[in-house]
C-alpha positions in Angstrom: 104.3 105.4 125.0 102.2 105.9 122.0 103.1 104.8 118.2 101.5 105.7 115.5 102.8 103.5 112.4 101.8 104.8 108.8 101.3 102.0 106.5 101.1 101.2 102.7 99.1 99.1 100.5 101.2 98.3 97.7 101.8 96.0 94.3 103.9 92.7 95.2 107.5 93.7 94.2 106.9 90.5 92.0 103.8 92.1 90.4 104.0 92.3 86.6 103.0 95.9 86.0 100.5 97.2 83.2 99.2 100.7 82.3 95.6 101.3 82.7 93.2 102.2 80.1 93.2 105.5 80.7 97.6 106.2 80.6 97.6 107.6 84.0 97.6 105.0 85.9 98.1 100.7 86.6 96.3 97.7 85.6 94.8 96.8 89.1 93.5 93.5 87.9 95.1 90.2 89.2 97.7 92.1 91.0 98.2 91.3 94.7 99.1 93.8 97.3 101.3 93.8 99.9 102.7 96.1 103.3 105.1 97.9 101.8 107.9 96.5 102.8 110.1 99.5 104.5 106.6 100.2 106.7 107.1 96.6 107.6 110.6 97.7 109.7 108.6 100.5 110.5 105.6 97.8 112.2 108.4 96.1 114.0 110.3 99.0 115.2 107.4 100.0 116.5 106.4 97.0 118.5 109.9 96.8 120.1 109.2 100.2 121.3 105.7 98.7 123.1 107.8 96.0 124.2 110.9 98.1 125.7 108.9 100.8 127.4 105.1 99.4 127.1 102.3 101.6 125.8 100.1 100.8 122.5 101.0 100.8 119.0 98.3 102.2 116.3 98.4 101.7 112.5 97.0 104.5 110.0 96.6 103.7 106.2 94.7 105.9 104.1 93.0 104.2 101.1 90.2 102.0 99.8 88.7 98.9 101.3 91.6 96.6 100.1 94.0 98.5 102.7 92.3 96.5 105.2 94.6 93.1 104.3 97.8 95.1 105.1 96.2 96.6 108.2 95.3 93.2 109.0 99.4 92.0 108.9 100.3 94.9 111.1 97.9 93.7 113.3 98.5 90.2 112.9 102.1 91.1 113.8 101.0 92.7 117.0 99.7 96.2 116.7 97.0 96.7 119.4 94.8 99.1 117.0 94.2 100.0 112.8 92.3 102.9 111.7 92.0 102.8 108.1 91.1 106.8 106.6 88.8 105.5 103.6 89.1 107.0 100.4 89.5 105.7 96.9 90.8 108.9 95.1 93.9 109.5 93.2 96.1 111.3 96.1 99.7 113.2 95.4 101.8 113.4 98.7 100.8 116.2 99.9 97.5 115.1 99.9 98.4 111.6 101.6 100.1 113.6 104.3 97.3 116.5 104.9 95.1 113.6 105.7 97.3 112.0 107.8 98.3 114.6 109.6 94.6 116.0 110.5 94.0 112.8 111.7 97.5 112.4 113.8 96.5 115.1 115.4 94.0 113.7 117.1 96.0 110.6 119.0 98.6 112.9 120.3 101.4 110.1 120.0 104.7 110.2 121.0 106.5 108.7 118.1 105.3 108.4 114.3 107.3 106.4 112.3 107.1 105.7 108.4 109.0 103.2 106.5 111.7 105.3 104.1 109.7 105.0 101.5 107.0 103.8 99.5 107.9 101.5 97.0 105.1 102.0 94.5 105.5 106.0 93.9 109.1 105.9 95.4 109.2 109.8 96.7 110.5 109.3 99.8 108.3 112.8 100.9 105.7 111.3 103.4 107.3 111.1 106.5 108.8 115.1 105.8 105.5 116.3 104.8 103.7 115.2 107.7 106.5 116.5 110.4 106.3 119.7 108.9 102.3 119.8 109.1 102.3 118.8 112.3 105.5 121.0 113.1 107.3 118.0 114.9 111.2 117.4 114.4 111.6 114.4 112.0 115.0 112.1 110.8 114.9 110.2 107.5 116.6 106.9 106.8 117.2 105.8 110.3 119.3 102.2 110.3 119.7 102.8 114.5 117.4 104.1 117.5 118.1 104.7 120.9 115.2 106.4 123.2 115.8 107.1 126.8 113.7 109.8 129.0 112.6 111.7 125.9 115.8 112.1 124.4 115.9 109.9 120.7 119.3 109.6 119.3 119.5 108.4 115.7 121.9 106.9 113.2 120.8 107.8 109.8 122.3 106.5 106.5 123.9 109.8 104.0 126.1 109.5 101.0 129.0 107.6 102.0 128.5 107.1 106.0 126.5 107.4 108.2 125.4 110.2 111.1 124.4 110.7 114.3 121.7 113.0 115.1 120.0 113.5 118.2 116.1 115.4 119.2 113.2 114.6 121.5 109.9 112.9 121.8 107.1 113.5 119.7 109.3 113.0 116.9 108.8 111.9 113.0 110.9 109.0 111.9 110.9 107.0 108.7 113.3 103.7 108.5 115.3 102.1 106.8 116.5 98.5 105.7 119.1 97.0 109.0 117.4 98.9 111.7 115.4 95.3 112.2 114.6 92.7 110.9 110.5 92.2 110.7 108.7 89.3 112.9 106.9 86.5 111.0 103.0 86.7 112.6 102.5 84.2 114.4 99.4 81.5 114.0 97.3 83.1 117.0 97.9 86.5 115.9 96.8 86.2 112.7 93.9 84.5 114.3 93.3 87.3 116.4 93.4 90.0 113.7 90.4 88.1 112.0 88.0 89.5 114.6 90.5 92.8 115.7 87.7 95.8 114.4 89.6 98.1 112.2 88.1 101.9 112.5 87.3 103.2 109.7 87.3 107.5 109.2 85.8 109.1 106.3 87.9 111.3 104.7 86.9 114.4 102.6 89.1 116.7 101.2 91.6 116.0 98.4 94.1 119.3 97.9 96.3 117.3 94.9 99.0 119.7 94.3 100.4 117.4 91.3 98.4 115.9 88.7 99.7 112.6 87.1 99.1 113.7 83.2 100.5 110.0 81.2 102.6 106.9 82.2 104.4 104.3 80.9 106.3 102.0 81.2 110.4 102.4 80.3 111.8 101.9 77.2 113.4 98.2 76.8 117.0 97.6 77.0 118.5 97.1 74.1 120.8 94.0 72.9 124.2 94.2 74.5 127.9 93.5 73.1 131.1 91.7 73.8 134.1 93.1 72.3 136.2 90.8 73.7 138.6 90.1 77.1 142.1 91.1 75.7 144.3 94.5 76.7 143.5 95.3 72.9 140.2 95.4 73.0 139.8 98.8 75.0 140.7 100.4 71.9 137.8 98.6 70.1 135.3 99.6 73.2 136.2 103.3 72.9 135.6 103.3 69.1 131.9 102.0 69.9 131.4 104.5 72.3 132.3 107.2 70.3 131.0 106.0 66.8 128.1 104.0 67.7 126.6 104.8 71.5 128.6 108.4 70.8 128.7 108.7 74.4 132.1 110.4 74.2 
C-alpha cells in the first residue's frame, strides 16, 4: 500500500503571535515551528497502515527550507520517504492544494491522508480541495478507520454524533483528534532521519484565488463582573444586559 501524508509547518501553539511590518502577515522572528499537530495523527495513521498491510509511507510539505525540520519528525517517526515542494510564496488554499495535487499525481498512492486541519490558517479546505482536483472520494474528520480489500469504512465526527460512511481505495482522508494517539520518535529514528535525503521539487506556479489585504490581532477582552450568587441577583444581571452590554 502506498500513503501519501500531507504535512504542515506551523507556529508552536505556545508561540506568542505578532503582526508583521507590512499588516498582512506574522512576525516570523523567534518563533518556533512545529508539525501541525492534526497531521501528526495523520503521520501515525499512516504508519499503522504500513504496519497492518506493509507498503511505504511518503510525506509531502510544500513550503520554504524550514519545512525540512517537520519533515524531518515524520521521518524520524518512521516514514520511509519526504519530498518537500519548495516555495517561499504567500499561497491561499487553493493554491496549496493545486500544487499538491500535480505533484500527487505522480506517486499514484492508495490513500492520502491530511490532518483536519491546519492550525495556523484554520480552513479546514485542504484535504477537500485536493480530492476534488484529483477527482478521488474524500471523508473529513475521521475519529475511526477500517480498510479491508479496498473497501474503507469510516467514522466521522458531525454535529452531535457521529457517522458511518463507507468508499474505496484511492481515497482522501483528513483526521481527527481520538483516531490515535501519535508515537514519540524514537532515539535511532531520529538518528536515522539526520542522514534520510529529503527530495526536494521546484514548484512554479502560484494561482492565489484570495489575497490576504490586513490582519490583526483580536480586540482584548474587556474587564468582567460579579453581580453576585443569590436568586435575586438574576434580576440585577438582566438589567446589565439590557442597559449596559444591551444585548437584549
Amino acid at each position: 500500500m502506498k500513503i501519501v501524508v500531507c504535512v504542515n509547518h506551523v507556529p508552536d501553539t505556545e508561540a506568542r503571535i505578532k503582526i508583521g511590518a507590512d499588516g498582512k502577515g506574522i512576525d516570523k522572528s523567534g518563533i518556533t515551528y512545529i508539525l501541525n499537530p492534526y497531521d501528526e495523527i495523520a503521520v501515525e495513521q499512516g504508519l499503522r497502515l504500513k504496519e497492518k498491510f506493509g507498503g511505504e509511507v511518503i510525506a509531502i510539505s510544500l513550503g520554504g527550507e524550514s519545512n525540512k525540520e517537520t519533515l524531518r519528525k515524520t521521518l524520524a517517526m518512521g516514514a520511509d520517504k519526504a519530498i518537500l515542494l519548495k516555495d517561499e510564496s504567500d499561497r491561499d488554499s487553493f493554491s496549496v492544494a493545486k500544487a499538491l495535487s500535480d505533484n500527487l499525481k505522480e506517486i499514484n498512492s492508495d490513500i492520502i491522508l491530511f490532518g483536519k486541519q491546519s492550525i495556523d490558517f484554520d480552513n479546514s479546505q485542504l484535504p477537500g480541495l485536493v480530492a476534488e482536483m484529483l477527482n478521488l472520494p474524500s471523508v473529513s474528520v475521521v475519529v475511526k478507520l477500517e480498510i479491508e480489500n479496498n473497501q474503507v469504512v469510516c467514522e466521522r465526527e458531525i454535529e452531535g454524533g457521529h457517522e458511518k460512511v463507507e468508499s474505496r481505495l484511492p481515497v482522501v482522508l483528513s483526521v481527527q483528534k481520538g483516531l490515535c494517539e501519535p508515537r514519540y520518535p524514537s532515539l535511532k529514528g531520529i538518528m536515522a532521519a539526520k542522514t534520510k535525503l529529503i527530495e526536494e521539487k521546484p514548484v512554479i506556479s502560484n494561482s492565489k484565488k484570495v489575497e490576504i489585504v490586513s490582519l490583526r490581532l483580536p480586540a482584548s477582552k474587556g474587564t468582567g463582573k460579579i453581580v453576585g450568587t443569590e436568586p435575586t441577583a438574576a434580576k440585577e444581571l438582566v438589567r446589565l444586559l439590557h442597559e449596559e452590554a444591551k444585548i437584549i
